[in-house]
C-alpha positions as CSV (number, residue, x, y, z in Angstrom):
1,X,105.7,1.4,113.7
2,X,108.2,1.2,110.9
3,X,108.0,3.4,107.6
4,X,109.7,1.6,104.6
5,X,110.4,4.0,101.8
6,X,110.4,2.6,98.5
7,X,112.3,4.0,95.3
8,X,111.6,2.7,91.6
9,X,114.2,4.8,89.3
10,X,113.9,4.2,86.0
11,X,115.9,5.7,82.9
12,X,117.1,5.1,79.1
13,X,120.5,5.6,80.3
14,X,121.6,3.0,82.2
15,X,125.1,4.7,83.4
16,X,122.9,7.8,84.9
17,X,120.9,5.5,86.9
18,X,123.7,3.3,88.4
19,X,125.6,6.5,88.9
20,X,122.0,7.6,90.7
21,X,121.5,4.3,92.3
22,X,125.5,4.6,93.7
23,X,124.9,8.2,95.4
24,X,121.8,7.0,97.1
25,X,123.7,3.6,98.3
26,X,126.4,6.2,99.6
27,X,124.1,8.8,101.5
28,X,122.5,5.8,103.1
29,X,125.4,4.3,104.3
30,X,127.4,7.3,105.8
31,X,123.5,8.4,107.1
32,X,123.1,4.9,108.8
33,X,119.9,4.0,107.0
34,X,119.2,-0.4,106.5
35,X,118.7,0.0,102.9
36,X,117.5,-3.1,100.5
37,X,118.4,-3.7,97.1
38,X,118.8,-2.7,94.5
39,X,116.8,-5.0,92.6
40,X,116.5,-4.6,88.8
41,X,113.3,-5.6,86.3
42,X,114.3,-6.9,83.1
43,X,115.0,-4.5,80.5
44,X,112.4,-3.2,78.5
45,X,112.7,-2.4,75.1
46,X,110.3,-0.5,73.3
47,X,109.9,0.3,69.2
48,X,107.3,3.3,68.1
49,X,106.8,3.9,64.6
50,X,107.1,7.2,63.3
51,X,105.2,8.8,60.7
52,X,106.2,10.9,58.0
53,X,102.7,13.0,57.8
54,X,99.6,13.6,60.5
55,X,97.9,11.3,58.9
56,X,99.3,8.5,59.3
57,X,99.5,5.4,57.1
58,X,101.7,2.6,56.5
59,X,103.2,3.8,53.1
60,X,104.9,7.2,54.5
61,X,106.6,5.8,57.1
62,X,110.3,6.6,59.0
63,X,112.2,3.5,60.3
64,X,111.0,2.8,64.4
65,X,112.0,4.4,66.8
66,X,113.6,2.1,69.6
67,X,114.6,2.4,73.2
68,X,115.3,0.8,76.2
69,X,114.2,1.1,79.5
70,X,116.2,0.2,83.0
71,X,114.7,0.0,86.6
72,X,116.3,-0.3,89.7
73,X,114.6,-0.3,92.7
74,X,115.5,0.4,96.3
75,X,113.5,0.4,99.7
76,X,115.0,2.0,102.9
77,X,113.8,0.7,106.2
78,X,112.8,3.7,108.9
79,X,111.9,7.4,108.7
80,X,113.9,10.3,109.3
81,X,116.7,13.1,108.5
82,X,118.2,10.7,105.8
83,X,115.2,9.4,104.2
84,X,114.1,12.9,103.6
85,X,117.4,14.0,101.9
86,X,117.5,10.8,99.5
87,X,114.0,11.4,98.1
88,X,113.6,15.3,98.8
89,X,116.8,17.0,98.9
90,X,118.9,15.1,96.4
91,X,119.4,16.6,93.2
92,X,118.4,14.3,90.1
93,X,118.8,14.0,86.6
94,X,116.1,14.8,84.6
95,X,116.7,11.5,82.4
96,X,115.8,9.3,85.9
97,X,112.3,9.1,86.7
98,X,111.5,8.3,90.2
99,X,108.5,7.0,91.9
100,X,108.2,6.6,95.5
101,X,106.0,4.8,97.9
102,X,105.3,5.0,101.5
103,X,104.5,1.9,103.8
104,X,103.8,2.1,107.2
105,X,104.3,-1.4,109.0
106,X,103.5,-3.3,112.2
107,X,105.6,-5.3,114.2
108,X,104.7,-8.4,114.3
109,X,101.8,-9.4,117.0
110,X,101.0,-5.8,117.9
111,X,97.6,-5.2,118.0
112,X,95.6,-1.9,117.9
């Protein structure tokens, strides 16, 4: 069976996430792990209006506030010492949100 560990980072500060992106290509590399990508989805950019009271309305209002949003994603092929550093051991930023996602695979034409 093969384990295929994928990483969706995602951050409003798009040098902090390259910078994260680059220490995970690193580790990967000098730990000998295949590692795919990264990919990146489009930017997102998101407005929210603000409010000058509770209460809401249309009249009392501050300009939007707008942001942007930047994904990478990354999948490492296998399971062991490394994989468990890049997503457990590695210190990041609080600014990089990170989801990840287990897949166990099949080689092809094995049955059960």
């Amino acid at each position: 069976m093969t384990f295929i560990t994928k990483m969706k980072l995602q951050s409003g500060d798009r040098s902090v996430l390259d910078s994260v992106v680059s220490e995970i290509q690193e580790t990967a590399a000098r730990k000998g792990v295949e590692l795919k990508g990264p990919h990146s989805d489009p930017t997102r950019h998101h407005k929210v209006a603000q409010y000058k009271t509770i209460s809401g309305g249309d009249s009392r209002r501050y300009r939007p506030w707008n942001y942007t949003i930047y994904t990478r994603k990354v999948e490492i092929v296998g399971y062991n010492d490394a994989v468990s550093h890049i997503t457990q051991k590695m210190d990041y930023p609080d600014c990089v949100h990170i989801e990840i996602e287990v897949e166990q695979t099949q080689p092809l034409g094995h049955t059960r």
